[in-house]
C-alpha angles and dihedrals in degrees: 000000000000106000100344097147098232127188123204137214119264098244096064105086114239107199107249092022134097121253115215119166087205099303134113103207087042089069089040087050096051105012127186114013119248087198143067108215108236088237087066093033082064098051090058101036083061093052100271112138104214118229116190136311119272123236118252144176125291100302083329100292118158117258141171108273113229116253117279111243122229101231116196117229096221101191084054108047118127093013133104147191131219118209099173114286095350121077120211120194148040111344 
């Protein structure tokens, strides 16, 4: 991987940092980790340099996502762009 900046999901424990799991009093209740978990030990046994740690759902449960937004691209309305067959843009 040699160098590739990897983050890892919050349920995967980083010695020295909080894990989570996406709640706040499970990180209160347990606190830093003494541990590094053997999935990340890998990654950076195989070169990876490990960022942060990414956000995630209560304890990783599944839930229902919130409805994605259609957000309007203003400078673009009305306009269109052509890439051979297939059409990009506002219809």
């Amino acid at each position: 991987m040699n160098g590739l900046r990897v983050t890892v999901k919050d349920n995967y424990h980083l010695a020295g940092v909080h894990t989570t799991l996406g709640s706040r009093s499970y990180a209160k209740l347990y606190g830093p980790q003494s541990q590094t978990s053997e999935l990340v030990k890998r990654l950076v046994d195989l070169g990876a340099v490990i960022i942060g740690k990414t956000k995630m759902g209560a304890y990783a449960g599944s839930e229902v996502p919130r409805p994605v937004r259609e957000l309007q691209r203003r400078w673009r309305v009305g306009r269109e762009l052509s890439l051979g067959r297939y059409r990009v843009g506002d219809r």
